[in-house]
C-alpha positions as CSV (number, residue, x, y, z in Angstrom):
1,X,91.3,70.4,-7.4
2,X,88.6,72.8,-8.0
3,X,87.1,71.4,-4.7
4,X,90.0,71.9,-3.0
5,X,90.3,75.6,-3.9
6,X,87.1,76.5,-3.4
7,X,86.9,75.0,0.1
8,X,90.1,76.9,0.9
9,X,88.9,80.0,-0.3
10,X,85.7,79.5,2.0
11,X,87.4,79.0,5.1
12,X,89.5,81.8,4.6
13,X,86.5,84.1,3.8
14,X,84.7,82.2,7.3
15,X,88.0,82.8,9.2
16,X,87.8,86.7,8.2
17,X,83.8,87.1,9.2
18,X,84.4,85.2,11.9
19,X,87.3,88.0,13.1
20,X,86.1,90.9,15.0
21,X,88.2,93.4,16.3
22,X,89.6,93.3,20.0
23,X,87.3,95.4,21.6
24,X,84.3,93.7,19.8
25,X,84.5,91.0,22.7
26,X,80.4,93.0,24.2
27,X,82.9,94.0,27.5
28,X,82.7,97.8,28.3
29,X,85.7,99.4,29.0
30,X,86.4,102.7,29.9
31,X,89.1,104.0,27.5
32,X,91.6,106.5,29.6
33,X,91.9,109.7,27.2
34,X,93.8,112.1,27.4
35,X,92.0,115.5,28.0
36,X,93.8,118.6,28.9
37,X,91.8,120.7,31.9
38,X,92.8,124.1,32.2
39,X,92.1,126.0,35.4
40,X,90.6,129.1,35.0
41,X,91.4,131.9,37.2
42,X,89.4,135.0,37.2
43,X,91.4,138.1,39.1
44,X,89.3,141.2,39.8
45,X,90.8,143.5,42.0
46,X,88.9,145.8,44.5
47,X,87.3,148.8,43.3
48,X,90.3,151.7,43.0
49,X,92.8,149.1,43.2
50,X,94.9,148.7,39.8
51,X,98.0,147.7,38.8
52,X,100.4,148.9,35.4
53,X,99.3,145.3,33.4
54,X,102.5,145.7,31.1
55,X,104.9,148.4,30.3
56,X,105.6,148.3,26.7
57,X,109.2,149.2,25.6
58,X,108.3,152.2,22.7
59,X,107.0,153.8,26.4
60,X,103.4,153.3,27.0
61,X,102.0,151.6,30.1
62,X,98.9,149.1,29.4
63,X,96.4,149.7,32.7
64,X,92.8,148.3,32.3
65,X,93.4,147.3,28.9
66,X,93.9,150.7,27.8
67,X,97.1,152.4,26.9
68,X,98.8,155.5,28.7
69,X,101.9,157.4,27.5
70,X,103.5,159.1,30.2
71,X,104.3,163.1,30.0
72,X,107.3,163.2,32.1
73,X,110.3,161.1,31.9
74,X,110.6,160.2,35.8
75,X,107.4,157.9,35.2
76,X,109.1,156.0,32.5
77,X,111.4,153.5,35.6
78,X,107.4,152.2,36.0
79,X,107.1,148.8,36.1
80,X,104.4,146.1,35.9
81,X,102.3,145.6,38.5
82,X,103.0,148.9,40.3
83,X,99.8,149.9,42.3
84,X,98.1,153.1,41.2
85,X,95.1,155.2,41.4
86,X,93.4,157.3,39.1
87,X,93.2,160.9,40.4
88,X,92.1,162.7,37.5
89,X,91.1,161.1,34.1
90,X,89.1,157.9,33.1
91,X,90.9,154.7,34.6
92,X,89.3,152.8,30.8
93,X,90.9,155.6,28.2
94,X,88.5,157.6,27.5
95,X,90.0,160.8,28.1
96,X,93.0,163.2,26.6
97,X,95.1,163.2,29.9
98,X,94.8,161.1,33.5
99,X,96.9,162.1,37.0
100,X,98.0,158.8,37.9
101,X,99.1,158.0,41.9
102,X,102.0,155.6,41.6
103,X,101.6,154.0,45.3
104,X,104.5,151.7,44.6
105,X,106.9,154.2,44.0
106,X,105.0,157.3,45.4
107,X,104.6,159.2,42.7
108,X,102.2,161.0,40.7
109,X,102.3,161.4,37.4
110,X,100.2,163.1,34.3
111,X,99.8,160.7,30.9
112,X,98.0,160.7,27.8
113,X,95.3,158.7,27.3
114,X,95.0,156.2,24.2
């Protein structure tokens, strides 16, 4: 009986050495993966060509990653991606006022920088 048990208990520990997993077979194969590829797109406009990036809704305009508050309230009906030019002022923020061309709308306008 013992004999019988113990010869049991081999071939089930043979049978589970003797396993490999299903890709242990020494075939290489190419495992499809699932990876995500993102398209970069850089945008650089011309030099002097800019557009209002966002118009925020407590009434500043975003425009080279710097904010502007408009002085008068017919620039306020700006919207996104109006073309303007700087005419006075730094186009970055750096300044305490900029005249700003509206070529969209044909307007110019005077705002507050930061």
């Amino acid at each position: 009986m013992i004999g019988r048990l113990s010869a049991g208990l081999m071939l089930a520990f043979l049978t589970f050495l003797m396993a490999a997993p299903a890709d242990a077979d020494g075939v290489d194969k190419r495992r499809h993966t699932h990876r995500h590829r993102h398209a970069h797109y850089h945008l650089q406009l011309p030099p002097e060509r800019h557009v209002i990036e966002v118009v925020d809704h407590r009434g500043f305009f975003i425009i080279n990653g710097a904010a502007f508050t408009p002085l008068a309230p017919k620039c306020w009906h700006w919207v996104a991606g109006d073309r303007i030019k700087f005419l006075a002022g730094e186009m970055h923020g750096f300044c305490a006022a900029a005249l700003i061309y509206n070529a969209s709308r044909r307007q110019t306008c005077e705002m507050r920088c930061g």
